[in-house]
C-alpha positions as CSV (number, residue, x, y, z in Angstrom):
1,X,100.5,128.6,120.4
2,X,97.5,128.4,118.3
3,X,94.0,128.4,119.7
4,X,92.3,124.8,119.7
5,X,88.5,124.3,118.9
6,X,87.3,123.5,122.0
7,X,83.9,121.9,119.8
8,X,86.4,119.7,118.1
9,X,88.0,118.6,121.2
10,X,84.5,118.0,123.1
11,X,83.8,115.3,119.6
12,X,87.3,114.0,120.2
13,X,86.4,112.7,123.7
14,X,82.8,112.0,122.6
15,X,84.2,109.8,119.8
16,X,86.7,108.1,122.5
17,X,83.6,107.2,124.8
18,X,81.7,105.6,121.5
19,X,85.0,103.6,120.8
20,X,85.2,102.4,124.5
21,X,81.6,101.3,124.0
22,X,82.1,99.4,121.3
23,X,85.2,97.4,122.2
24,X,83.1,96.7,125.6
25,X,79.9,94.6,123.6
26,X,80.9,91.6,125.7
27,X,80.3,92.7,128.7
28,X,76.4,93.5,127.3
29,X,76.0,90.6,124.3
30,X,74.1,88.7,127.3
31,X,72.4,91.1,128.8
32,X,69.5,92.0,125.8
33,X,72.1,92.6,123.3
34,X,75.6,94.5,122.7
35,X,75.6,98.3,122.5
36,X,77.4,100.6,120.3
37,X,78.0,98.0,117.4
38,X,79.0,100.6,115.2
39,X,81.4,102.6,117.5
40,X,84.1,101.9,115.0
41,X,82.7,104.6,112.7
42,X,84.5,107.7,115.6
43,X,87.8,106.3,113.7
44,X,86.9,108.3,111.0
45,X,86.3,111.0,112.4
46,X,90.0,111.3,114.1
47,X,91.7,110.5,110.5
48,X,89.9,113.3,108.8
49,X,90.4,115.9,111.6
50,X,93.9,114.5,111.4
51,X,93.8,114.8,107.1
52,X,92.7,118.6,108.0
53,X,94.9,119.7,109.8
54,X,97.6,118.1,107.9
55,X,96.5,120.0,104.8
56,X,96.5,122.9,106.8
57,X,99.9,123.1,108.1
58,X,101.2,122.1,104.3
59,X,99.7,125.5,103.0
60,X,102.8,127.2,105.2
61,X,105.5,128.5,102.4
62,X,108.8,126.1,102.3
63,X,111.5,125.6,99.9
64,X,110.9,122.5,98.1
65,X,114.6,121.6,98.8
66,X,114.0,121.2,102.7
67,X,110.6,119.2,102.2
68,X,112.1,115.9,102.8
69,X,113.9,117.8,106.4
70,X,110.8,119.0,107.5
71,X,108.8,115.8,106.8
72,X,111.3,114.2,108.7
73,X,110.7,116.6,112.1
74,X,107.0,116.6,111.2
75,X,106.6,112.9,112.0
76,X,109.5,113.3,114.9
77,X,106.9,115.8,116.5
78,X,104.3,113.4,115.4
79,X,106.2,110.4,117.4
80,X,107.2,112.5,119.9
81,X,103.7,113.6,120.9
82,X,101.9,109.4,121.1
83,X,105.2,107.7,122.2
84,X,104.7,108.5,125.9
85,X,101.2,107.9,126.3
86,X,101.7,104.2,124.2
87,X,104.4,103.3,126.6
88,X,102.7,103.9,129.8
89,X,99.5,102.0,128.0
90,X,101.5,99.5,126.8
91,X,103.3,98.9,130.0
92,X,99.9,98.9,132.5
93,X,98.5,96.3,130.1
94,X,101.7,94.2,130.9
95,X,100.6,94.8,134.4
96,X,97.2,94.1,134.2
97,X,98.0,91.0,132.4
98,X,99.7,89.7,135.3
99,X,96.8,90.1,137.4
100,X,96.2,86.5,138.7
101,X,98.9,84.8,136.4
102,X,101.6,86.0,137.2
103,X,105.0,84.8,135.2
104,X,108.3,86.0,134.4
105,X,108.8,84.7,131.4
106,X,105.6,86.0,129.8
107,X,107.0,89.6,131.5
108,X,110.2,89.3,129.2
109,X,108.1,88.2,126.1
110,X,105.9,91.0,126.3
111,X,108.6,93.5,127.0
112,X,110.1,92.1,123.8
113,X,107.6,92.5,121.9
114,X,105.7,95.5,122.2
115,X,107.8,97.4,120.7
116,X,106.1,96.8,117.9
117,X,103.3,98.5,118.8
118,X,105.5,101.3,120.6
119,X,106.9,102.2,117.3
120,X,103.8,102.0,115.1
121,X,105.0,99.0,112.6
122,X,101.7,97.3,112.8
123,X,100.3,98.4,109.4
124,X,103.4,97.7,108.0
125,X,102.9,94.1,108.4
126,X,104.7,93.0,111.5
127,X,103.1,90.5,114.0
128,X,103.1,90.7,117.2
129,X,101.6,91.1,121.0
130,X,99.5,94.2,120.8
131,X,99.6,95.3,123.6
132,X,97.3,98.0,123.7
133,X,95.0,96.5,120.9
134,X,94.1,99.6,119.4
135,X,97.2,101.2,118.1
136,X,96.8,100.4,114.6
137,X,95.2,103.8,114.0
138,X,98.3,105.4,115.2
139,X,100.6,103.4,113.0
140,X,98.3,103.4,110.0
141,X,98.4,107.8,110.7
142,X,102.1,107.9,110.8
143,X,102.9,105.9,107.7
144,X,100.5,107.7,106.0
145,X,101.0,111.1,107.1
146,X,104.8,110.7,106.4
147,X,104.1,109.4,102.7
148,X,101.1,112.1,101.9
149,X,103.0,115.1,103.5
150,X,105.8,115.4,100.5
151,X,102.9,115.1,98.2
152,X,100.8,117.7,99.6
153,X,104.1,120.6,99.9
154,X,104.9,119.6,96.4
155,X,101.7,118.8,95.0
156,X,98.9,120.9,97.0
157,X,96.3,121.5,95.1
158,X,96.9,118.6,92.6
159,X,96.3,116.3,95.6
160,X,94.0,118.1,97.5
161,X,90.9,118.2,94.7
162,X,91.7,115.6,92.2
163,X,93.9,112.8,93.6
164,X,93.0,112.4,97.3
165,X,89.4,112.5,96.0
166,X,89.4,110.1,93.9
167,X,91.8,107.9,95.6
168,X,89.7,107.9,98.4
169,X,86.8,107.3,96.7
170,X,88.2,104.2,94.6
171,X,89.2,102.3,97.8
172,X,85.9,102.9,99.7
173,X,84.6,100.9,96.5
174,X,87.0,98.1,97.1
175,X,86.0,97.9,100.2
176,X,82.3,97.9,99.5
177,X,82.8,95.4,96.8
178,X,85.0,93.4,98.6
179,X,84.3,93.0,102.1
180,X,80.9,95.3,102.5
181,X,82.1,97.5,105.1
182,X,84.9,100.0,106.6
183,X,85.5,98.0,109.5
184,X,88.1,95.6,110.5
185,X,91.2,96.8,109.9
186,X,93.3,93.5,111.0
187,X,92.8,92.2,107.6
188,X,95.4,90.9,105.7
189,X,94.9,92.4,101.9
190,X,97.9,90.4,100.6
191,X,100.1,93.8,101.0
192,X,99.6,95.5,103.5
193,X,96.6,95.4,106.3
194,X,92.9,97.0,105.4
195,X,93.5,99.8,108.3
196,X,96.3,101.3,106.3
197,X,94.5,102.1,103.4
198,X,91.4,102.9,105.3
199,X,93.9,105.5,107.1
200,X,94.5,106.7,103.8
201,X,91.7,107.6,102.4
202,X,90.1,108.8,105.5
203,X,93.1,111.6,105.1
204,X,92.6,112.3,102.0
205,X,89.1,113.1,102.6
206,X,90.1,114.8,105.5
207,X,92.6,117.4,103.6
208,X,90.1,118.0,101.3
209,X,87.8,118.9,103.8
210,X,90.0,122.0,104.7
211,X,89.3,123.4,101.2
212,X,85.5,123.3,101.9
213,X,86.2,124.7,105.4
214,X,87.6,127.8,103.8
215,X,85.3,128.1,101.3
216,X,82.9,127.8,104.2
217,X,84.5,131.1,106.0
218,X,83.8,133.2,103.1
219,X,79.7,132.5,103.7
220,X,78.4,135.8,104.3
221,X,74.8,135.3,103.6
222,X,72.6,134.6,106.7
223,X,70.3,132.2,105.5
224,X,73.4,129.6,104.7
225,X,75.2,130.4,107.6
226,X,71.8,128.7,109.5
227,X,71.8,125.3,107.1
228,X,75.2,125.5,108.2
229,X,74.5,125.3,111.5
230,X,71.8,123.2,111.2
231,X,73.7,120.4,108.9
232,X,76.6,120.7,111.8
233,X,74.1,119.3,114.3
234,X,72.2,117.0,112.0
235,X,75.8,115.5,110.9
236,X,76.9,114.9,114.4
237,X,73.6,113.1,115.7
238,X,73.1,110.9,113.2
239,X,77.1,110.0,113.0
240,X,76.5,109.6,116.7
241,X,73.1,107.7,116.7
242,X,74.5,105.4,113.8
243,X,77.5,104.3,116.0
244,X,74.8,103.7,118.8
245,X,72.0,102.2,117.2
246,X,73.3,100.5,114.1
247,X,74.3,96.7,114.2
248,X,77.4,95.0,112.9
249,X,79.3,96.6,110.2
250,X,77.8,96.2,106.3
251,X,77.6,98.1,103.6
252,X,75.5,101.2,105.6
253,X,79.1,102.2,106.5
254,X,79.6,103.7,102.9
255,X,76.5,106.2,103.7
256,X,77.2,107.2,106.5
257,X,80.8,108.4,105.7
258,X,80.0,111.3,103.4
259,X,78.8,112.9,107.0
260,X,81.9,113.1,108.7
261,X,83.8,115.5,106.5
262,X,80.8,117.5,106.4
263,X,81.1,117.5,109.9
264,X,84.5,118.3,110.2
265,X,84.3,120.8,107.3
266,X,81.8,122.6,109.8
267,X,83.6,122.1,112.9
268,X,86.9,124.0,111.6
269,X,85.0,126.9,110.2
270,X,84.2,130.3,111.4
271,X,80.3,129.6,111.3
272,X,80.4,126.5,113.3
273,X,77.2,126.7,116.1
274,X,79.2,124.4,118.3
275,X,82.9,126.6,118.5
276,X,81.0,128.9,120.1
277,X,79.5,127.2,122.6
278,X,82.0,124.8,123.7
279,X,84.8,127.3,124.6
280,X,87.3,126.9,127.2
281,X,90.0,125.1,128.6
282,X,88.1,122.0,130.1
283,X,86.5,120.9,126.2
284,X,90.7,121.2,124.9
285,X,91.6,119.0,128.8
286,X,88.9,116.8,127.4
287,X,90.4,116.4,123.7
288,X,93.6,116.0,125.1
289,X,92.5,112.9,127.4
290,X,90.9,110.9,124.8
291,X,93.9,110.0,123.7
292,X,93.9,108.5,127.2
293,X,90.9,106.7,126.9
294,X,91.1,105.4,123.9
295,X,94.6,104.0,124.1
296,X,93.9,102.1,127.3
297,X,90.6,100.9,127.6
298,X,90.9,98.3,125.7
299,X,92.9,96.1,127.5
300,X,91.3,96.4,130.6
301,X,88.0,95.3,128.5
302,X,90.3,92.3,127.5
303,X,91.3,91.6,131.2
304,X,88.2,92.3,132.9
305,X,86.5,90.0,130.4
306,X,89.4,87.3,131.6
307,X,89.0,88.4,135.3
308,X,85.1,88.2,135.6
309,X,84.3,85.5,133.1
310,X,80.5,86.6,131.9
311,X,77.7,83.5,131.0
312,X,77.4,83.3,127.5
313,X,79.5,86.1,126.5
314,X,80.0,86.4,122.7
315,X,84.1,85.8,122.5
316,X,84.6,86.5,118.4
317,X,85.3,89.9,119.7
318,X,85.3,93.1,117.4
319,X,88.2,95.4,116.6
């Protein structure tokens, strides 16, 4: 099995925390103002660590003739590996739902339809009762990682440095131009929903990061190997103290972004300050459980809020 970085894990869980934070401004919009406004930023991060590692298991040689076989087990794996942890999420929020209202009926509606959610068909345009409220990056990752792997065992290099790129580049614009910001990924673009192309071009970014991440590993020089580290801890604070101290989502969004592949780019390589000091298994336990934490907080936010209604509480939630 191959060795995980325990610094990349340790941001995983980090980045989980500043999600949970974010999705639980209710609870403070009352209280001297909400917290963690920006949290939604960490979403990049987990596309372009996803895009990395993506771009790194396409380097492994394969006949062409077999790449639609092993696309197919890729995103088998892929499904295999969230499935279980969306069904026990989406069946406690069933539960927790029925906390103080309990009905039957609403049991057999939301059995019905979270399978939606279960299998990832958000992004693709179907409506229905998420269940978990924040699956839409998982469903936005699988269609895009079964469309972009093909391209990048065919196409590797082609993609990589000139069409991911650019790609990604050309729909930050539109987003920029047309709604001034990265966030909200429920919107309806007339063909498919904003979070699927923001998916996209967060994994484009994030295969290309790999490239730099290798060209990183040949740094033999001292002096760099220190901005190196040094840009590695600048990257991560500010990502961090933007999701914390930043307000709603605008056009800041768009400059902030160029830090997360740097930080991933970092984070992957053999010069990284923080792989050496977060080793061991309880930074991979922790990388493991965000998955945890991010698929479930959210509606226990949504029931708590329901539960223990707060004065003045700000209800135009933001996802």
């Amino acid at each position: 099995m191959e060795k995980r970085n325990g610094f990349v894990d340790f941001q995983k869980f980090l980045f989980s925390i500043l999600i949970l934070l974010h999705h639980a401004n209710p609870f403070f919009s009352g209280k001297g103002g909400a917290i963690v406004q920006s949290g939604y930023i960490s979403v990049e991060f987990f596309f372009m660590v996803s895009g990395f590692l993506m771009a790194k298991k396409s380097e492994q040689e394969i006949d062409r003739e077999k790449v639609f076989d092993e696309n197919i087990k890729s995103i088998t794996r892929q499904i295999k590996s969230y499935f279980p942890f969306i069904l026990v999420a989406a069946l406690f929020s069933i539960l927790f739902f029925q906390v103080g209202q309990f009905n039957i009926n609403t049991i057999f509606s939301q059995l019905k339809d979270i399978s939606i959610e279960i299998f990832g068909l958000q992004m693709y345009g179907y409506i229905g009762n998420f269940a978990t409220g924040v699956t839409w990056y998982i469903s936005s990752l699988l269609i895009c990682s079964f469309l972009l792997f093909p391209v990048l065992r065919c196409k590797r290099n082609l993609f990589i440095k000139y069409i991911g790129p650019v790609s990604a580049i050309a729909i930050y614009g539109y987003f920029f131009c047309t709604s001034g910001c990265i966030n909200h990924p429920g919107t309806w673009l007339g063909l498919c929903y904003k979070g699927l192309l923001r998916g996209y071009a967060d994994l484009a970014v994030g295969a290309f990061t790999y490239e730099i991440s290798r060209k990183m590993d040949g740094i033999t020089d001292k002096r760099s190997e220190i901005m190196l580290n040094i840009a590695e801890v600048v990257c991560l604070f500010s990502v961090v103290a933007f999701a914390i101290f930043h307000g709603p989502s605008d056009a800041c969004d768009f400059f902030i972004i160029p830090l997360v592949p740097v930080l991933v780019a970092i984070s992957f390589s053999s010069k990284s300050i923080g792989s050496r000091i977060f080793k061991g298994k309880i930074w991979n336990l922790l990388g493991v459980f965000s998955l945890s934490v991010y698929l479930n907080h959210f509606f226990v936010k949504q029931n708590l809020v329901r539960l223990f209604p707060l004065e003045n509480k700000d209800k135009s939630y933001i996802y």
